[in-house]
C-alpha positions in Angstrom: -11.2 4.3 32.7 -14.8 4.2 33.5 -15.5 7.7 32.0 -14.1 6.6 28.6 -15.7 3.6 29.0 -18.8 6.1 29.2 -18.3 8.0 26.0 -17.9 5.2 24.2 -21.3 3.6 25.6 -22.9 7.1 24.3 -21.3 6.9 21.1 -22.8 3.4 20.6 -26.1 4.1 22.0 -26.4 6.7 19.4 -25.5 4.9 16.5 -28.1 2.2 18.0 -30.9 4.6 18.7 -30.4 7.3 16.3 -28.0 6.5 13.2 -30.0 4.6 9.9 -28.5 0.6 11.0 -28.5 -0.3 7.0 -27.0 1.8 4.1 -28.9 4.8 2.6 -28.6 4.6 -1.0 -28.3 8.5 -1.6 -25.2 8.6 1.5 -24.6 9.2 4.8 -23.6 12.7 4.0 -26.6 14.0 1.7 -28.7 13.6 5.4 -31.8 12.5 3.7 -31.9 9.7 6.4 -32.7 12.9 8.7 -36.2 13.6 7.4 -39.5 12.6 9.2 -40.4 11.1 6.2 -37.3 8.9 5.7 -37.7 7.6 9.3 -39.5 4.3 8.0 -36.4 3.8 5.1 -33.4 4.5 6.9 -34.7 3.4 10.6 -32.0 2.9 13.5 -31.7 -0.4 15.4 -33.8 0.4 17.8 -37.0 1.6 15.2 -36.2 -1.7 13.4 -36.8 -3.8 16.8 -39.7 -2.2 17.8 -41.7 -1.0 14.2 -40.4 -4.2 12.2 -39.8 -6.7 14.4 -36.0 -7.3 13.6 -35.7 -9.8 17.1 -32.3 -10.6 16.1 -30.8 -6.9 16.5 -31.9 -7.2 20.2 -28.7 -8.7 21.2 -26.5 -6.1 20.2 -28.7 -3.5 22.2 -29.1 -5.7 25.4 -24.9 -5.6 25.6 -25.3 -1.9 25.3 -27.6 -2.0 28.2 -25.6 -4.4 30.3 -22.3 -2.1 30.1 -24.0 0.5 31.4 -24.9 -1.7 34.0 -21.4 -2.4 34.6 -20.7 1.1 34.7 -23.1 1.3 37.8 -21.6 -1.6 39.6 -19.0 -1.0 42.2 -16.6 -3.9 40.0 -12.9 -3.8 41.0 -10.9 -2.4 38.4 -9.6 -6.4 37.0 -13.6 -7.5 37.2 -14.4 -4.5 35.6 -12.3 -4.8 33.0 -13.1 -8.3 32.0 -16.9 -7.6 32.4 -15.9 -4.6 29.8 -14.0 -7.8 27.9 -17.2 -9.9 27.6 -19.5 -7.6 27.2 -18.2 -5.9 23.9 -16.4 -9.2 22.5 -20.5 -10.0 22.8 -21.5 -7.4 20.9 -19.1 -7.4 17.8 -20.0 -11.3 17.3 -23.9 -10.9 17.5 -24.0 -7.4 15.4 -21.4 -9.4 13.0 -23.2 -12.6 13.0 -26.9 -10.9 12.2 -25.2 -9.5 9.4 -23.7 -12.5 8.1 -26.9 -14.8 9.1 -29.7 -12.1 6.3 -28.4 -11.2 3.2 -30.3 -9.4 0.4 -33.1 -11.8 -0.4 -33.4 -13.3 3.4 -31.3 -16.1 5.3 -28.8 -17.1 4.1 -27.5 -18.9 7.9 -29.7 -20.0 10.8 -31.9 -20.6 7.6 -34.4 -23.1 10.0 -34.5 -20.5 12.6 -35.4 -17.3 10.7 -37.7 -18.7 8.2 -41.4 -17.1 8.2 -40.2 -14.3 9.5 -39.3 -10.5 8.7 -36.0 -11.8 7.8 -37.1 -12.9 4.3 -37.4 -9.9 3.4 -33.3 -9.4 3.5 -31.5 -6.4 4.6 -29.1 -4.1 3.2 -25.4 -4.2 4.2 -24.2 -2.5 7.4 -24.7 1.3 7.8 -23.9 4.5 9.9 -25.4 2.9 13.0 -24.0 -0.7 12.8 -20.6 1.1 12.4 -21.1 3.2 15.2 -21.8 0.9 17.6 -19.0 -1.9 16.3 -16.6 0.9 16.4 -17.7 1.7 20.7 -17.3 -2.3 20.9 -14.1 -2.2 19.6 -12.5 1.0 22.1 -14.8 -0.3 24.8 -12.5 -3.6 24.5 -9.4 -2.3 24.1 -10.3 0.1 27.4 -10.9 -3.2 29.4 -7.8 -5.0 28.0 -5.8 -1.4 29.2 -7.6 -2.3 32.6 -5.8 -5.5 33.0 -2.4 -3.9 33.0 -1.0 -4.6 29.4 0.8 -2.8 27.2 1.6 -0.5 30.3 -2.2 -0.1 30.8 -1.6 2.7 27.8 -5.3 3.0 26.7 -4.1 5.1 23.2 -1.4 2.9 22.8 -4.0 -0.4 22.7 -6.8 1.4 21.1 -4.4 1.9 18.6 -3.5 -1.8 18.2 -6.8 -2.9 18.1 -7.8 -0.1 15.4 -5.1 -1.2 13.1 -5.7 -4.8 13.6 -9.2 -4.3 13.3 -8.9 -2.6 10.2 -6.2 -5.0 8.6 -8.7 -7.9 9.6 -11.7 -6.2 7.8 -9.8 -5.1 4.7 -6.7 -7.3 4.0 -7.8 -10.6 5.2 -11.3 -10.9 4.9 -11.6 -10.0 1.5 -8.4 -12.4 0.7 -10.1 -14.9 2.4 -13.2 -14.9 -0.1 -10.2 -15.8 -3.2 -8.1 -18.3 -0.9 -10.2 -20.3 0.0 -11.3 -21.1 -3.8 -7.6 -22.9 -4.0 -9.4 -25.9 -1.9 -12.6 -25.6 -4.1 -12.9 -29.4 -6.2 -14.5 -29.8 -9.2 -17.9 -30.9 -7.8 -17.9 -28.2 -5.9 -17.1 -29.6 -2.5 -13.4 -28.7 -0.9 -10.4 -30.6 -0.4 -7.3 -30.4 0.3 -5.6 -33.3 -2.1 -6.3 -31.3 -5.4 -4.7 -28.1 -3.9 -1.4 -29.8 -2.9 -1.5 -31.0 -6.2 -1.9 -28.0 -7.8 0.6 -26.1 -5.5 3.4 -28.5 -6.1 2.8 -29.0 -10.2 5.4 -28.9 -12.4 3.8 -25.9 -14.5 4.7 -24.0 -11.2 7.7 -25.1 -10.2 9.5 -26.8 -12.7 12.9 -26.2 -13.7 12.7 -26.8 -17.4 14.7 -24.3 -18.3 18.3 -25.7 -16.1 18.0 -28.8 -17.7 17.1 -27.9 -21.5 15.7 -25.3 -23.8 12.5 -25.4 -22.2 11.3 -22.8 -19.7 11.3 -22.6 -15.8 7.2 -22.6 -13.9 6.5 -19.3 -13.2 7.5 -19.6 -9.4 11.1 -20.4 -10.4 10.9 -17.4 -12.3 9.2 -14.8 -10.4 11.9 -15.3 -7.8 14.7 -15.1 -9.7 13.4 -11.7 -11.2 12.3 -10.9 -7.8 16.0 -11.6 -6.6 17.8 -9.7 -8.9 15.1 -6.9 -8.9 16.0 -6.1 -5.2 19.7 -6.5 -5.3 19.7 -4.0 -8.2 17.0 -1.6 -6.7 18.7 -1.6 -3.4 22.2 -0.9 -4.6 20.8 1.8 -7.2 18.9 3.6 -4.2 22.0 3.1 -1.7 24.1 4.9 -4.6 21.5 7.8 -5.3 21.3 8.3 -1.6 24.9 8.7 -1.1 25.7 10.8 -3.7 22.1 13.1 -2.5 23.9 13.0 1.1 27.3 12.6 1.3 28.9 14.8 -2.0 28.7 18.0 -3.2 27.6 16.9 -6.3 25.8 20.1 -8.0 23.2 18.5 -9.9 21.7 16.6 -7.0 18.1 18.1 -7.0 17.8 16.7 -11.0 18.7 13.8 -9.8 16.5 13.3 -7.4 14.3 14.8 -9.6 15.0 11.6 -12.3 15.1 9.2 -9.3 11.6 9.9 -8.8 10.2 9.8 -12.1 9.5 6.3 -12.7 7.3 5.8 -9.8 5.3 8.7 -10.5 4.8 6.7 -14.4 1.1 5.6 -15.4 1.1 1.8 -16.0 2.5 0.3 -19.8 3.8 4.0 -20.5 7.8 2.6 -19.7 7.6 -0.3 -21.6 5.6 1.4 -24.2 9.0 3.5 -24.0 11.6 0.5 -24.1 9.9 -0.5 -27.1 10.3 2.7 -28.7 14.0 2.7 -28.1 14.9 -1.3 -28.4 12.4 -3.0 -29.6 12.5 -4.7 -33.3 11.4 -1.8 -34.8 13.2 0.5 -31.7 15.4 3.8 -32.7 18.0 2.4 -31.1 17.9 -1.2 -32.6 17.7 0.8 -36.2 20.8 2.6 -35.2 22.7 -0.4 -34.2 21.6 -2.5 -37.5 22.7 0.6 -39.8 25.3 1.6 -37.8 27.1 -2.4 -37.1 24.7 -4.3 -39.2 24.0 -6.6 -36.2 20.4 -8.2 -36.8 17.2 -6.5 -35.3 15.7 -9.4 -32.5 13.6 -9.0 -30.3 15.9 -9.3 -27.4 14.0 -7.1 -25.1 11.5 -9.2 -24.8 11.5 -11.8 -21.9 13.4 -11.7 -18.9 15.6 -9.1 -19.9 13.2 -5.8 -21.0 10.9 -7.4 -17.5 14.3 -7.0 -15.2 14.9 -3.4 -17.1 11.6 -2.2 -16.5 11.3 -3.2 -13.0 14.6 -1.6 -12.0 13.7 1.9 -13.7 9.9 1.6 -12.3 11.4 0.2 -8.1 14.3 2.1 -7.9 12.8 5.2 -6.7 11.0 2.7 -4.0 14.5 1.7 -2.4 16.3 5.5 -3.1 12.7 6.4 -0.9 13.3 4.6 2.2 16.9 4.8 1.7 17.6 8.6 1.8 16.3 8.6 5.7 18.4 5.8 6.5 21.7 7.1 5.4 20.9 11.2 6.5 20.3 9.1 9.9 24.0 7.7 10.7 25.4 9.6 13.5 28.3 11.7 12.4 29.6 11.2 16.0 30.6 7.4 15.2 32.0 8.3 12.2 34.1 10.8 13.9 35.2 8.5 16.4 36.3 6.3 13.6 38.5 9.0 11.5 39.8 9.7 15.3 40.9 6.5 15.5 42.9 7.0 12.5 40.6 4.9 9.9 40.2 5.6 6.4 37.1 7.1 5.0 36.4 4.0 3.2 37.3 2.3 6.2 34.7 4.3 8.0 31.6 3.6 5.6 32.2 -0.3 4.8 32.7 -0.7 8.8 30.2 1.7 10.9 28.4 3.7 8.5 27.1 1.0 6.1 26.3 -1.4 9.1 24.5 1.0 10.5 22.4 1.3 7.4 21.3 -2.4 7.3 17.5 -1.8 8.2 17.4 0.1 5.4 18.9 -2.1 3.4 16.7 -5.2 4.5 13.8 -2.9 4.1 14.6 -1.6 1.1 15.7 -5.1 -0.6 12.3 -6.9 0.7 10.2 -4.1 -0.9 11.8 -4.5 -4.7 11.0 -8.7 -3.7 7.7 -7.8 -3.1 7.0 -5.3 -5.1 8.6 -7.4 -8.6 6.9 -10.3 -6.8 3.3 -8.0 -7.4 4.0 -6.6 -10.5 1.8 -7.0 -13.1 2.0 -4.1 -15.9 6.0 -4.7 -16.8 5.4 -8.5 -17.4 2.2 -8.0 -19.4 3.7 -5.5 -22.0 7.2 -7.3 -22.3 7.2 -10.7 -20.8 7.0 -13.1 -23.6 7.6 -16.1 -23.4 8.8 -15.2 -19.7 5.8 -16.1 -17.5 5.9 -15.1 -13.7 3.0 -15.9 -11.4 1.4 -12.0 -11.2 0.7 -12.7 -15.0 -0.3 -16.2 -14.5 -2.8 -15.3 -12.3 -4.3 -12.7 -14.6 -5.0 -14.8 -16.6 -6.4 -17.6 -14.8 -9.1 -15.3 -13.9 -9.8 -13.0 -17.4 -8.9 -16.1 -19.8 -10.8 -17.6 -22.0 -11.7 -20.2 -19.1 -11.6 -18.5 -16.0 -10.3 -20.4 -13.4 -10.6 -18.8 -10.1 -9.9 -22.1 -8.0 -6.0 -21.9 -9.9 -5.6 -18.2 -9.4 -6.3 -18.7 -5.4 -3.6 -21.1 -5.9 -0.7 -19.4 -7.8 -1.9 -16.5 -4.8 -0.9 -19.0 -2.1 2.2 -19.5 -3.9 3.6 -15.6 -4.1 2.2 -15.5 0.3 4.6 -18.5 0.6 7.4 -16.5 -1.2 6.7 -13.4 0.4 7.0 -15.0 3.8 10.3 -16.5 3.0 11.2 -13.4 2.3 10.1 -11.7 5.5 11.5 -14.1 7.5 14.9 -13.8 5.8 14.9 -10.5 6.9 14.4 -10.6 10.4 17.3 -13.2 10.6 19.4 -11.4 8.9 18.3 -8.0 10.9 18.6 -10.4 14.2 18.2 -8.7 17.8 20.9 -5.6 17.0 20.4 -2.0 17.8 20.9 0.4 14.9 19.7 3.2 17.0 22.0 6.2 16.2 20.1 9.3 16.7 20.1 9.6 20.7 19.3 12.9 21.2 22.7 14.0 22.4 24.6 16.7 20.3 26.8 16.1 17.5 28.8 18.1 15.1 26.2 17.6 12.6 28.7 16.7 9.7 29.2 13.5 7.9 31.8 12.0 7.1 32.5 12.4 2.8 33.5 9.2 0.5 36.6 8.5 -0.3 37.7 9.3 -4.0 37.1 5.8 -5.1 33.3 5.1 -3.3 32.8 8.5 -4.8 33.3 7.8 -8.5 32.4 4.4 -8.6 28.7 6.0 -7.4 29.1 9.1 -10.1 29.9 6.1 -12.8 27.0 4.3 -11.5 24.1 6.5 -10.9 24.9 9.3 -13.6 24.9 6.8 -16.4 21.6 5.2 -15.1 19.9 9.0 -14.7 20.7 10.3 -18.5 19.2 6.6 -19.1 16.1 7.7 -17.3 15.8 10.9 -18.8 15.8 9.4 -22.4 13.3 7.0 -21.3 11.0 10.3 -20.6 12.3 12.3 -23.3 10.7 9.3 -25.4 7.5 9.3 -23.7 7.0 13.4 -24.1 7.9 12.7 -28.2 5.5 9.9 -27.8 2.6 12.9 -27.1 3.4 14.9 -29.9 3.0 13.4 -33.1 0.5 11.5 -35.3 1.3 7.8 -34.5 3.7 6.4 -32.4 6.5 4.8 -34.2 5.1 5.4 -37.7 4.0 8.6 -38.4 6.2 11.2 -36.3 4.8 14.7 -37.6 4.2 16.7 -34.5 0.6 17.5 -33.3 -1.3 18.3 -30.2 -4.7 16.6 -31.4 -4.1 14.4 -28.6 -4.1 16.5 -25.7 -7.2 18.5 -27.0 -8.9 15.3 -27.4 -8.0 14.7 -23.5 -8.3 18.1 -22.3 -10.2 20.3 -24.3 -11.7 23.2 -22.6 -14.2 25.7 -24.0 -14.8 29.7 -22.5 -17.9 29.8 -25.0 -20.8 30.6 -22.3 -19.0 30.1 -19.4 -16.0 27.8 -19.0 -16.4 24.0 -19.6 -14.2 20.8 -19.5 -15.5 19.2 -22.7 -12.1 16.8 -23.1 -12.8 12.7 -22.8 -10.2 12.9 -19.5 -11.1 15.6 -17.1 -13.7 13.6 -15.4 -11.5 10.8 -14.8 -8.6 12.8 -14.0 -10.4 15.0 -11.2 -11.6 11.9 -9.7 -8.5 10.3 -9.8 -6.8 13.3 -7.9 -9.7 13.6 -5.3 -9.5 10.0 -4.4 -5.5 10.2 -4.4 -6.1 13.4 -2.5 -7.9 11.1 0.5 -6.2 8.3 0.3 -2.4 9.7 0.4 -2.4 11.2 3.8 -4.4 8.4 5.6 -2.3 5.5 4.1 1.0 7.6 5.4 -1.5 8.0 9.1 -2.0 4.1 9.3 1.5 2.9 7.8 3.5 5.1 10.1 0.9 4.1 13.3 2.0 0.4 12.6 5.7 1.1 12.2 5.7 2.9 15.8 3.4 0.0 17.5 6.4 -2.4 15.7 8.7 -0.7 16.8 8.3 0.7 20.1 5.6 -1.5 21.3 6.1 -5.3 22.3 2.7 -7.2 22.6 1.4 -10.9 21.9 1.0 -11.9 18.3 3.6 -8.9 16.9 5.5 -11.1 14.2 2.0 -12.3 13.3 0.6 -8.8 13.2 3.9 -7.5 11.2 3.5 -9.8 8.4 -0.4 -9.3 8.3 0.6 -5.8 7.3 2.7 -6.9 4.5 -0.1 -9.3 3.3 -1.5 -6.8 0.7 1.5 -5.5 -0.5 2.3 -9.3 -1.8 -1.1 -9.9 -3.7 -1.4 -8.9 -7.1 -3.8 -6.1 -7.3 -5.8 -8.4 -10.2 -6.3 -10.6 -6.8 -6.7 -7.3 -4.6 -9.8 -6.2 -7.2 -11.5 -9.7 -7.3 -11.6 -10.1 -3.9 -12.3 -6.6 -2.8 -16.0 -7.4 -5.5 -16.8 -10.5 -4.1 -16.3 -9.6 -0.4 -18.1 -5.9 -0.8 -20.8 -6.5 -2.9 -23.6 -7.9 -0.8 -23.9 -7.5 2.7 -23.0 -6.7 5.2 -20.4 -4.8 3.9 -21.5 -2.8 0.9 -18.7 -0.9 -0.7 -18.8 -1.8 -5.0 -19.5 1.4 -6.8 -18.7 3.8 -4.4 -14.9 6.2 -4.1 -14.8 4.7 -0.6 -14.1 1.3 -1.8 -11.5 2.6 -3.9 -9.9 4.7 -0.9 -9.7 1.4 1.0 -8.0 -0.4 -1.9 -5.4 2.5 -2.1 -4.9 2.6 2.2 -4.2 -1.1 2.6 -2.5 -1.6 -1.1 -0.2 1.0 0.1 0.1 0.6 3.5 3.1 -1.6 3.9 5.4 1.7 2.5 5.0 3.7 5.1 5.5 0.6 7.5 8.2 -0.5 5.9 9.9 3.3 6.0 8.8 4.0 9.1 10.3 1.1 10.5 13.6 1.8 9.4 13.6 5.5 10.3 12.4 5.2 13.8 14.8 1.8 14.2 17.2 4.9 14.6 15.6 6.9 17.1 16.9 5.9 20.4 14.0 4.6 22.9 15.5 6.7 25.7 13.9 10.0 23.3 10.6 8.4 24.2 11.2 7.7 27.7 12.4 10.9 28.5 9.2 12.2 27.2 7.0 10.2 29.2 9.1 10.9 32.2 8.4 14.7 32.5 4.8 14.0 32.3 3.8 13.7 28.0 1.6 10.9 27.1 2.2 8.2 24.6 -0.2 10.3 22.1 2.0 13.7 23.2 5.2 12.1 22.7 4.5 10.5 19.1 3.5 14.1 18.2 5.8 16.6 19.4 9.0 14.0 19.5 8.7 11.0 17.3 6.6 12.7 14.3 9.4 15.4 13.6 12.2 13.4 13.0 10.1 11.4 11.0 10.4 13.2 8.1 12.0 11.5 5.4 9.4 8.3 6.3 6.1 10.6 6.1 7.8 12.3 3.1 8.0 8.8 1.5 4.6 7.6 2.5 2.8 10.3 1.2 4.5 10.4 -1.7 4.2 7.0 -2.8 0.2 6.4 -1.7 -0.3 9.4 -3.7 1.4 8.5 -6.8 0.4 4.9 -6.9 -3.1 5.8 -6.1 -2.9 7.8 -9.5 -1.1 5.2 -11.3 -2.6 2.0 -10.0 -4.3 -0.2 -12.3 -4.7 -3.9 -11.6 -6.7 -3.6 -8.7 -8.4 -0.4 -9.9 -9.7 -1.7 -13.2 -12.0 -4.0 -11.2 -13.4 -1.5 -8.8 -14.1 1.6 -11.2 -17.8 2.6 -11.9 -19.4 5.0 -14.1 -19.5 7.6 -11.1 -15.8 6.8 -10.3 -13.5 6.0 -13.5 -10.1 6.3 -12.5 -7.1 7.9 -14.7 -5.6 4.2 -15.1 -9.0 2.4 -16.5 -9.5 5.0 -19.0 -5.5 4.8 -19.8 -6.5 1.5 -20.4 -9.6 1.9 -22.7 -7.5 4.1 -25.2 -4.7 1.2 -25.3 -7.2 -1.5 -25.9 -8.8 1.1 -28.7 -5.6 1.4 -30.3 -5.4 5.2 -29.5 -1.7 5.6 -28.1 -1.3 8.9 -28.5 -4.1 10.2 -26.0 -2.9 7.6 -23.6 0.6 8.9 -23.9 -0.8 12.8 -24.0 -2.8 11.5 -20.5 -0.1 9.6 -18.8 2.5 13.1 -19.5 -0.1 15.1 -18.0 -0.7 12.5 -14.7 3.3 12.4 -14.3 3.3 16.6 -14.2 0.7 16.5 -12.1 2.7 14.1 -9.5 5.9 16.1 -10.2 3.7 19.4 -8.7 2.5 17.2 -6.0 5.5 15.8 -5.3 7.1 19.4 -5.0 4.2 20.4 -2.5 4.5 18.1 -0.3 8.1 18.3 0.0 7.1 22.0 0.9 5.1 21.0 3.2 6.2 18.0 5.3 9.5 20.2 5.6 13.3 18.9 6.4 14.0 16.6 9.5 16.4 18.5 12.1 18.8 16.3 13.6 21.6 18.2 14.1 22.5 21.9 13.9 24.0 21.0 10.8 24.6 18.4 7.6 27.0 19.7 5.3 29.6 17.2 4.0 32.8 17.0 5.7 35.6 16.8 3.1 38.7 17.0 5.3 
């Protein structure tokens, strides 16, 4: 313990001694900060004490000092460990509080205190040397918290913890914070708590209008009845794909999982932009029905009907995602011992097999609640008259009048639903094990549907696929001609607007998209395989891990997902733009966004994947000798892969097709595929948007291909073919 303890002291002392304390406005990375001559600009801690008087970064040196003191005292391990405690809880609060206390033009706390001195000058936002030493802080805790004997005393296991929960604290609820605490903000602007209940509880929230008369329902009452329906009918659609992609011999199954996957891999507007096409007023298949049956063009689709559509095409692939793992997880040894004991095959699935599946069910069904809950492009295009909250908040904050104090509200609102939600789930998941992959050998086949299970899927999910493929069919056309919807001759003036290249003199990217479009894939590039790292991280701790605060610390991981990313991108500005975190107009900023957007995916996955890995696969690990870092390497991350198949695949793909949180966070060095999807809307230029968005969803569809290459195929058993007999 104390030679960990030791590295991390060195760690920190460098970042205090040696590392540039503020941000360098050219980047860590270009090294500039290394030159004799940039010494004075980019100083450390310590030059900043000792060259420039900066007093108050002495206390966050002196508890660098007084652990290695520590170090040198002959402690018993428990007085040790809580010197270790103090010592770097110490440190993180006075390195946070100097940073809160100066801002950019001097005090902004402690104002008394610091006046008439260097401090009113300002300073810059943390850089490589405050994070540095916060970083040695936090492992330097977590080592003394290992010394007192929890968690097993597993030092990776609570370093882990306290990364995640550091990072969820820093980039999920502080930046939340900076909006929700608006909701209590009064009209003088003073805070209180009578105008918020007021506002929470309105009528234009929660009324139910549209029960009683004519009238509409508040926006609450609405967003959770779409919410409702959306999961049912995401979660039954991605049980159905699943079966048919596991448990038939279907001979079309890679197309469709091909056209399961194509909606989430869809740039924002482009589906709706679609459903209008084919039903709205002016819709080919609204001008077929009036000249075929002479029934009366309406606009029918929009309102709650085209929102519902659109959300199930756009969170179906979400639930078939998480499902897939689930259901290619059932031990065929139960559902052998139930055809042993002389049940039917339907018999089999409705009573051990489908059971079995319920985290993935209750997984699945609380992601399409959150994720309708969230959405924000489907409602815009084809809402109507239909408000939800997502939509309600948008506006509160872009209208005419923005109104942040009402947005923080309506955001309080969808956390209360989304808790309701979570909590639902764990009841109805309760304390049961669903653990069916043991270790122990099997015959590696599953048990086949009965004729009736069978069809009813085929009838189902074939139906829903050809639907799909129209749908995309609609948005290629929608590429190649003049002007969507009115003039239909075929051109490719749009994709040469987007991507025009030139060999003249060397070869050059001259098109209006290829700078946002290699950005975007860079940034999605990052992002993808560290939001699959952190989300599958969590779901073991959940999972395997029990520790103080864990429903608290589950939730928190959720917190993001149930946001709007309009809310996401305000708060992300208001908490990164001046110090002491400084992230606005850089691609890091945008990276975080994705992460911690994303996140709750790969928790939600990895939870119901390793829910059916038995704990005795772990223990036997740990028994011959592994630690807790070998074992979730060489046991638990290979049958994992389904989960890190689905995490990486979905942070990568929303990452690319984001766009409410994005547009707020995009800067002339980092425009994003979605913003500039955006611009061409707003300029009335449809067709390169279209031309853009096909592009992005072949892009995803190689990606997607890729990484299925490379993640590979989860062996659980010497075998799965389908068992017919």
């Amino acid at each position: 313990m104390k030679n960990t303890s030791l590295v991390w002291l060195l760690v920190g002392a460098i970042g205090a001694c040696l590392l540039p304390w503020h941000v360098t406005e050219d980047g860590f990375w270009t090294f500039t900060w290394l030159a004799w001559s940039n010494n004075s600009v980019y100083p450390s801690a310590l030059i900043l004490i000792l060259k420039q008087s900066h007093w108050w970064l002495i206390p966050p040196l002196l508890a660098v000092v007084a652990a290695f003191c520590a170090l040198g005292i002959p402690f018993g391990r428990v007085a040790f460990s809580r010197a270790l405690i103090i010592i770097s809880f110490l440190g993180v609060f006075f390195v946070l509080l100097q940073g809160f206390a100066i801002g950019l033009n001097g005090p902004e706390i402690f104002v008394a205190q610091l006046d008439d001195t260097s401090a009113d000058s300002g300073q810059n936002g943390f850089g490589a040397g405050a994070f540095t030493l916060l970083v040695a802080f936090l492992y330097i805790f977590t080592i003394g918290i290992a010394g007192l004997k929890k968690a097993k005393a597993d030092i990776f296991i609570i370093g882990l913890i306290g990364t995640i929960v550091a990072l969820v604290a820093v980039f999920v609820f502080f930046p939340i914070a900076h909006v929700l605490i608006t909701a209590f903000e009064t009209t003088d602007g003073s805070y209180g708590a009578s105008r918020f209940f007021g506002r929470y509880f309105s009528s234009e929230v929660w009324g139910l209008g549209c029960l009683r008369s004519e009238s509409t329902c508040g926006p609450a009452i609405n967003s959770v009845f779409l919410a409702i329906m959306t999961a049912t009918g995401t979660t039954l659609l991605g049980l159905t794909f699943a079966l048919i992609a596991t448990r038939t011999r279907f001979r079309a199954k890679r197309l469709l999982r091909v056209l399961t996957v194509l909606p989430i891999i869809t740039p924002p507007f482009v589906i709706g932009l679609a459903l209008i096409l084919l039903f709205g007023r002016a819709g080919v298949v609204t001008e077929w029905v009036y000249q075929l049956f002479d029934i009366e063009q309406s606009r029918w689709l929009y309102g709650f009907t085209g929102v519902y559509l659109s959300q199930l095409l756009s969170f179906t692939p979400i639930a078939f995602l998480v499902m897939i793992g689930v259901v290619e997880g059932v031990s065929p040894s139960m559902e052998e011992a139930s055809q042993t004991m002389h049940a039917t095959k339907w018999q089999t699935f409705s009573r051990v097999s489908l059971p079995l599946m319920r985290p993935g069910l209750a997984n699945a069904f609380l992601l399409g609640f959150i994720e309708s809950l969230a959405d924000f492009g489907n409602p815009l295009v084809l809402g109507g008259d239909f408000t939800v909250l997502s939509t309600e908040i948008y506006f509160a904050i872009v209208g005419a009048v923005a109104d942040t104090s009402r947005a923080a509200v309506l955001g309080m609102v969808l956390l209360t639903l989304t808790i309701s939600a979570f909590l639902f789930q764990r009841w109805w998941l309760g304390k049961k094990s669903y653990a069916t992959v043991t270790g122990k050998a099997d015959s590696g086949q599953h048990c086949g549907l009965n004729a009736g299970l069978k069809w009813t899927c085929y009838l189902i999910a074939i139906p829903w696929a050809t639907f799909t493929a129209i749908v995309y069919c609609m948005i290629v056309y929608g590429s190649l001609v003049t002007l969507w919807g009115y003039d239909n001759s075929f051109t490719f003036e749009h994709y040469l607007n987007a991507f025009a290249v030139k060999t003249e003199g060397g070869l050059r990217l001259v098109g209006s998209a290829w700078d946002s479009y290699i950005t975007t894939i860079q940034i999605a590039s990052l992002a993808a395989p560290l939001t699959a790292l952190v989300g599958l991280l969590t779901a073991y701790i959940l999972v395997r891990h029990r520790f103080t605060g864990k429903d608290l610390f589950e939730f928190s991981t959720m917190l993001s997902f149930a946001i709007p990313g309009t809310v996401v991108g305000i708060s992300y500005i208001l908490a990164f733009n001046v110090p002491p975190i400084e992230l606005t107009g850089t691609g890091i900023i945008l990276i975080i966004a994705f992460i911690f957007r994303n996140m709750p995916v790969g928790v939600r996955g990895g939870i119901a994947a390793m829910s059916q890995l038995d704990n005795s696969l772990d223990e036997a690990s740990i028994t011959l000798g592994a630690s807790s870092f070998t074992t979730l390497r060489r046991v638990v991350a290979p049958l994992l892969g389904p989960a890190i198949l689905a995490a990486l695949i979905y942070s990568f793909v929303r990452a690319i097709t984001s766009v409410s949180a994005v547009i707020f966070l995009v800067s002339a060095e980092h425009n994003m595929a979605t913003s500039y999807i955006v611009g061409r809307v707003e300029n009335g230029e449809f067709g390169i948007a279209i031309a853009y968005s096909t592009v992005l969803i072949f892009t995803m569809l190689g990606a997607i291909l890729l990484l299925q290459l490379l993640v590979g195929k989860r062996k659980l058993r010497k075998d799965t073919r389908i068992q017919d007999r």
